[in-house]
C-alpha positions in Angstrom: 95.5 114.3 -83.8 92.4 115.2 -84.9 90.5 112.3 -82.7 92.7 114.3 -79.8 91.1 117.2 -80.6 87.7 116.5 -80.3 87.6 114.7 -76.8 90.6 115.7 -75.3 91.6 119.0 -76.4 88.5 120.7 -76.7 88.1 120.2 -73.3 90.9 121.7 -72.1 93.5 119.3 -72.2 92.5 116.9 -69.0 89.0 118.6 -67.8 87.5 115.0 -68.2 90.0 113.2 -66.7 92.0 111.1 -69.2 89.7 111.2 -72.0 92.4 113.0 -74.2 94.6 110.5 -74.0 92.5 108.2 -76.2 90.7 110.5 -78.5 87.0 109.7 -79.6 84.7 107.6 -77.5 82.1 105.6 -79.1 79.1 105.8 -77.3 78.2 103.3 -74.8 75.2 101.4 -76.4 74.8 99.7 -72.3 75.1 101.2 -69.3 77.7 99.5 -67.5 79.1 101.7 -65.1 78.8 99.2 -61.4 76.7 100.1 -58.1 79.9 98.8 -56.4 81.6 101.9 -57.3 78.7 104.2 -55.9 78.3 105.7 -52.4 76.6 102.7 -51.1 78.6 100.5 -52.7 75.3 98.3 -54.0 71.9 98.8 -56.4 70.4 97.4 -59.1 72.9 98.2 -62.0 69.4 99.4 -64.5 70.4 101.6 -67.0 69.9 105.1 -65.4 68.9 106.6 -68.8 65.8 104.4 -68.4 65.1 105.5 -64.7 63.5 109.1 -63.8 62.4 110.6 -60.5 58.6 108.1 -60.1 58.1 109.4 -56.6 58.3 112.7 -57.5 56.3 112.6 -60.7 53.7 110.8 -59.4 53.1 113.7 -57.0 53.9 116.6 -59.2 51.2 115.0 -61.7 48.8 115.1 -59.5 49.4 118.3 -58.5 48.2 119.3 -62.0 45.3 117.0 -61.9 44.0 118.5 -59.1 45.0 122.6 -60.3 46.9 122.9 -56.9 50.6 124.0 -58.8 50.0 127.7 -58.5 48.8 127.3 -54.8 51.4 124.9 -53.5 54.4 127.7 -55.8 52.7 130.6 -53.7 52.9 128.5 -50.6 56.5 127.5 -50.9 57.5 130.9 -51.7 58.5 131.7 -48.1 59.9 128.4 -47.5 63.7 129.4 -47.8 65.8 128.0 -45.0 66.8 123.8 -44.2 65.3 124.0 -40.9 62.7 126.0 -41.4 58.8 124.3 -41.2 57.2 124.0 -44.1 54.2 126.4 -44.4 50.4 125.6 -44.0 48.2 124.8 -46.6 50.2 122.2 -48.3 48.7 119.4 -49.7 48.9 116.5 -47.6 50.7 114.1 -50.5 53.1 116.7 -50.9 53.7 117.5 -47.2 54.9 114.2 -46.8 57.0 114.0 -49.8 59.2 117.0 -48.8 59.6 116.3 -45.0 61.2 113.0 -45.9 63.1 114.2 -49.0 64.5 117.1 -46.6 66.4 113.9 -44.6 69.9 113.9 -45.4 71.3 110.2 -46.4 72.7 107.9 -43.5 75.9 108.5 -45.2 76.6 111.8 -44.6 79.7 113.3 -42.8 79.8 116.3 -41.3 83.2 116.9 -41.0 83.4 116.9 -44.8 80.7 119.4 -45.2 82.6 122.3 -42.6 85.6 121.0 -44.7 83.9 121.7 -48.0 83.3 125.7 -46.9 86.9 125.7 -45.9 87.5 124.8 -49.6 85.2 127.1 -51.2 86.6 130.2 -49.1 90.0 129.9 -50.6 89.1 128.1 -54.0 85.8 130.3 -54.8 86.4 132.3 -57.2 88.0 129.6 -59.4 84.9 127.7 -58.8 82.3 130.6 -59.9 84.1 131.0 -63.4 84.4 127.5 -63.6 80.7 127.1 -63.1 79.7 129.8 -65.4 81.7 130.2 -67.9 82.8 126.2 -68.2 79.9 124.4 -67.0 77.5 126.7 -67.2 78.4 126.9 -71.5 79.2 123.4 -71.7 75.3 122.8 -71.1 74.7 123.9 -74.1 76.7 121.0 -75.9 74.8 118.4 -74.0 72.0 117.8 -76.3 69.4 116.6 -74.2 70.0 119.5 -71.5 70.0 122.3 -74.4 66.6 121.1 -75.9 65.1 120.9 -72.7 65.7 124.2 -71.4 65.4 125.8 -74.8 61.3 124.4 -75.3 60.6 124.0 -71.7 59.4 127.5 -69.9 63.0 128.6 -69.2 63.8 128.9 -72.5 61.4 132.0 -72.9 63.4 133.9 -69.9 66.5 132.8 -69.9 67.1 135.1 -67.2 65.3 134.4 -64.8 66.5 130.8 -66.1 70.2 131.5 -64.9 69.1 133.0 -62.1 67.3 130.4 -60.4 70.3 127.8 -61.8 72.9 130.5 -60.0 70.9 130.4 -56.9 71.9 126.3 -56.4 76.0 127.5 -57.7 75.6 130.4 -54.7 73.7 128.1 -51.8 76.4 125.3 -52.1 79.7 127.2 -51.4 78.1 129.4 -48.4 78.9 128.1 -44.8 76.5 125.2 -43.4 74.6 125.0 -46.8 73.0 121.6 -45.9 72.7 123.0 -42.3 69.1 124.3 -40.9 70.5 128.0 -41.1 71.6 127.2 -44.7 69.5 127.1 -48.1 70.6 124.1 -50.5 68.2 121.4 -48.7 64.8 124.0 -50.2 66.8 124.6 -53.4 67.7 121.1 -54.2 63.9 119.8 -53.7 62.1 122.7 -55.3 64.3 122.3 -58.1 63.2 118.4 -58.1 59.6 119.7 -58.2 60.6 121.6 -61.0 62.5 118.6 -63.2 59.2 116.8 -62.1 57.0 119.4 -63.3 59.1 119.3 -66.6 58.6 116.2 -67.5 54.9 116.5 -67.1 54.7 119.0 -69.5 57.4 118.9 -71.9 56.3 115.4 -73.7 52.7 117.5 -74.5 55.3 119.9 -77.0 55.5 118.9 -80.3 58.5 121.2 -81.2 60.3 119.5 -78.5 59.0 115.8 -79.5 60.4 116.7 -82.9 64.1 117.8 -81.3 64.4 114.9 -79.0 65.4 111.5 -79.1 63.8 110.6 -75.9 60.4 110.1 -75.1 60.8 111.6 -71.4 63.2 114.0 -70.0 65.7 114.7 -67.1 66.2 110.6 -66.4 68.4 109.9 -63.6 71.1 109.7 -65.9 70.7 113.3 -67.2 71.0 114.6 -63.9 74.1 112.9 -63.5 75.4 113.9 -66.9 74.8 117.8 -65.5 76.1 116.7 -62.7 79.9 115.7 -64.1 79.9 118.9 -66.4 80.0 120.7 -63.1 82.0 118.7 -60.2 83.8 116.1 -62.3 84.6 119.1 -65.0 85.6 121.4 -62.3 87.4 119.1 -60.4 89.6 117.7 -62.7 90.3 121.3 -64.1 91.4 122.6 -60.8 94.0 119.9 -61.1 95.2 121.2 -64.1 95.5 124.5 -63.2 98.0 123.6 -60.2 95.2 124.4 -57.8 96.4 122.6 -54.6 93.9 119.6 -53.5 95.2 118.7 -50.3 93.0 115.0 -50.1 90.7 116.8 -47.2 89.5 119.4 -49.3 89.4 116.7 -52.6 86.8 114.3 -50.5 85.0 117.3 -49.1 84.2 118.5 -52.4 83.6 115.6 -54.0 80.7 115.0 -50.7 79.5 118.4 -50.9 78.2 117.2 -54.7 77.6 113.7 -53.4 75.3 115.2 -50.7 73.7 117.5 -53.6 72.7 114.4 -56.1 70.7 113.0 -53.9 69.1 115.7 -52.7 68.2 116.2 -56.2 66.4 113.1 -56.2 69.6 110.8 -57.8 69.4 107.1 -56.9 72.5 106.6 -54.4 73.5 103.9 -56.5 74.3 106.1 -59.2 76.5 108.0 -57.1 79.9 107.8 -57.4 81.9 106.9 -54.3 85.4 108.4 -55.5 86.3 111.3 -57.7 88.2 108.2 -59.8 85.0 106.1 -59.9 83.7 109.6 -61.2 85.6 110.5 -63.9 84.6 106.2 -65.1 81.9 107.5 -65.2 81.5 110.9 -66.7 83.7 109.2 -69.6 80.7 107.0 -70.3 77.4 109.6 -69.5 78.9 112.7 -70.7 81.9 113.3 -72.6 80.4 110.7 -75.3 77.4 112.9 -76.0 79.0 116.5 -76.3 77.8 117.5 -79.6 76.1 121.0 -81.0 72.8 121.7 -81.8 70.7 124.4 -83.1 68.9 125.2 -79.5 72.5 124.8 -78.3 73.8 127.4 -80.2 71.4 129.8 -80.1 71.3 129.4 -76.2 75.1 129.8 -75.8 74.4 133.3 -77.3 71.5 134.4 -75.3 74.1 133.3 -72.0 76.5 135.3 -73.4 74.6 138.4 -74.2 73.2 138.1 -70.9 76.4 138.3 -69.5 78.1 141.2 -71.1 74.6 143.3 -70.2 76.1 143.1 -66.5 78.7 145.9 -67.1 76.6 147.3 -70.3 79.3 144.8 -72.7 82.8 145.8 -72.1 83.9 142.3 -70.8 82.3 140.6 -73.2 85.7 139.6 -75.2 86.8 138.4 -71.8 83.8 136.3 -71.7 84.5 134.7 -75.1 88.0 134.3 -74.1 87.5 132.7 -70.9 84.5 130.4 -72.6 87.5 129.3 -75.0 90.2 128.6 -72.3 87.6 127.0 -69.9 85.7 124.5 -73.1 89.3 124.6 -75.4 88.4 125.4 -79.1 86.7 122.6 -80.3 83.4 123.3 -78.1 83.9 127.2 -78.3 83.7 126.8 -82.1 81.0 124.3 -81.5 79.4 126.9 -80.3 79.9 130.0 -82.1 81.7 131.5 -79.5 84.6 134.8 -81.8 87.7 134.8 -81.4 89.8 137.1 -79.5 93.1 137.4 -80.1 94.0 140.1 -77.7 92.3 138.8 -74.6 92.6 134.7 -75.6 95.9 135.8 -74.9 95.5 137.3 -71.8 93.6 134.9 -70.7 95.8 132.1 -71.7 98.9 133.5 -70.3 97.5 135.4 -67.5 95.6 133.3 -65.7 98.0 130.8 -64.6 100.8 133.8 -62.7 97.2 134.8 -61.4 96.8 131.1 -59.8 99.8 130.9 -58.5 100.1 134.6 -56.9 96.6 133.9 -55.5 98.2 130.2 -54.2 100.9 131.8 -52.4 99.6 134.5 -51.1 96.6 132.0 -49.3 98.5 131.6 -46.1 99.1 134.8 -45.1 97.4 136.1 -42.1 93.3 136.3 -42.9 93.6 135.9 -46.4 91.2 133.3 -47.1 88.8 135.2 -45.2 89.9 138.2 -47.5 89.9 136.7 -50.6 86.4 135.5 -49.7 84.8 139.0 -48.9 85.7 139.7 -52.5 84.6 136.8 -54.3 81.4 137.3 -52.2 80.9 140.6 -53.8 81.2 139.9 -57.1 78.6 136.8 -56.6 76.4 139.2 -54.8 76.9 141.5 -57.6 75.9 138.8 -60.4 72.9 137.8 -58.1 71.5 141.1 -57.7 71.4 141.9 -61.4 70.6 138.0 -62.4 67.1 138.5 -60.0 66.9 142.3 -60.6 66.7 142.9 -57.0 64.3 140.2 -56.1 64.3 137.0 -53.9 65.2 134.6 -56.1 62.7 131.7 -55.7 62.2 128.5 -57.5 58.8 127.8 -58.8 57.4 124.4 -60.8 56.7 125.8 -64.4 52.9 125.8 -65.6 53.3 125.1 -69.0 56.1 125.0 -71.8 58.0 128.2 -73.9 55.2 129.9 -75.4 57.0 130.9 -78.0 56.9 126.8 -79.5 53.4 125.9 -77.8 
């Protein structure tokens, strides 16, 4: 039982798919998850963990070389919407890059993406816990991920670190986010500046060379690793919370984060055609390397602080008890995360009646649209104090966390 425990339970029972069924997995010493199985359906089959973002590097590097990252973060500051031009001034390398990263694959289907704001009208608010409190926490057991943000710049606001990470949650579930009226096109590639801009500067930090097993971070198979604890994670827990997945709204979801990966820069090979093909994969890139660390630790309770300051700490029980329902006990203990026995309760045996009142009461008359409104306030809410008013906008980082220069 105890093997159960650590992969299967501690998830939450089937959050990863079947790993629970099997206990412990050893982890994969090769990579060999197929390109058959991605969204093109062919690739090279290299190890992704070997593979990073060269295109983007190249450029981001010599962005630095030439002391043109403040200008071209200035620049971009107004650059906000899919459709929009990009703004004068850029540097001609970089002017290129963007306007043919802002291209949306061959493969992608419309009708999926209006399906996929359908789905996130009626299945919203589900999705922002599960992206906060499950994702968003589980980061912090992902090694690589946690030692990244805690010595890159992000680590010294944290923040501003969610808030910017909250802005990609928000611009996927709004209506036409990959649309020119929409945002997630500019968020995905100034957040692929950013990983580029991270991996130019966190190998010059020795703290972080001292943490890290790798010599480079955020490698294609990182991103995908992030990647599963958020759509493969939430997916699978939706399922196990009864939430309906009629197969329309199941493929639109699952292309709404297909779109999103390679707008982020992933290799479509690395892509996973089917939410089966994804969960093959998440049991070899993620659930494998769950594990705590220090910077983990101490950044789960910075999130959590951060948190409860949104209504001055009265929830925060409910944030430790949903963390625990969400992650299961092994990665809430993992993490630090108290006890509650009054609202673990709650949470446990109130949350599913709350499922299924919400379920039934989805077809009445306007009630998507309803439920919506609300879910939109809360997000708005959490926005407003995660920026403190401000536009949120997404910026390459200029050097590492001062306080472990």
């Amino acid at each position: 039982m105890q093997g159960l425990s650590r992969r299967g339970i501690l998830l939450g029972g089937s959050a990863l798919g079947a790993v629970g069924a099997f206990g412990v997995i050893t982890p994969a010493e090769a990579w060999t998850w197929s390109p058959s199985a991605s969204v093109v359906g062919t690739g090279t089959g290299v190890d992704p963990r070997t593979v990073h973002d060269p295109v983007a590097d190249d450029l981001v590097a010599a962005l630095f070389e030439r002391g043109e990252v403040d200008l071209v973060n200035d620049l971009l500051k107004g650059w906000t919407r899919n459709g929009q031009a990009l703004p004068a001034g850029l540097p001609a390398d970089l002017r290129a890059f963007l306007e043919e990263a802002r291209q949306l694959p061959s493969w992608t289907d419309q009708a999926k993406l209006d399906q996929a704001f359908s789905f996130y009208q009626r299945r919203g608010l589900y999705l922002g816990v599960l992206y906060g409190l499950g994702s968003g926490m589980m980061s912090c057991v992902i090694p690589r991920e946690a030692k990244a943000v805690y010595y890159s710049a992000g680590g010294a606001d944290m923040k501003d670190r969610i808030d910017k990470t909250a802005k990609l949650g928000y611009d996927i579930g709004v209506n036409g986010a990959f649309g020119p009226n929409g945002q997630m096109v500019v968020t995905c590639l100034k957040t692929r500046l950013t990983h580029a801009a991270v991996r130019h500067l966190l190998p010059q930090s020795g703290h972080w060379h001292a943490a890290a097993e790798e010599t480079k971070p955020i490698s294609q198979a990182d991103i995908m690793v992030t990647w599963h604890s958020l759509a493969t994670f939430s997916f699978n827990k939706l399922t196990a919370w009864g939430v309906p997945m009629p197969s329309a709204d199941s493929a639109a979801f699952l292309h709404l984060w297909q779109i999103t990966a390679h707008m982020l820069g992933v290799a479509d090979e690395y892509i996973p055609a089917t939410w089966s093909e994804s969960n093959a994969q998440s049991r070899q890139v993620l659930d494998p390397i769950l594990a705590p660390t220090t910077e983990g630790v101490k950044l789960a309770k910075i999130l959590l602080n951060l948190a409860a300051e949104y209504d001055g700490g009265l929830t925060k029980p409910m944030l430790h008890s949903f963390t625990r329902f969400c992650l299961g006990d092994q990665i809430a203990d993992w993490l630090e995360v108290p006890r509650e026995p009054a609202t673990d309760l709650f949470v446990r045996t109130g949350w599913p009646p709350f499922i299924a009142f919400r379920e039934a009461t989805m077809w009445f008359p306007f009630a998507p649209q309803g439920y919506w409104l609300f879910d939109e306030f809360i997000r708005l809410g959490v926005r407003f104090f995660l920026g403190e008013g401000k536009v949120t906008n997404i910026t390459m980082p200029t050097g590492n966390n001062p306080n472990y220069s």
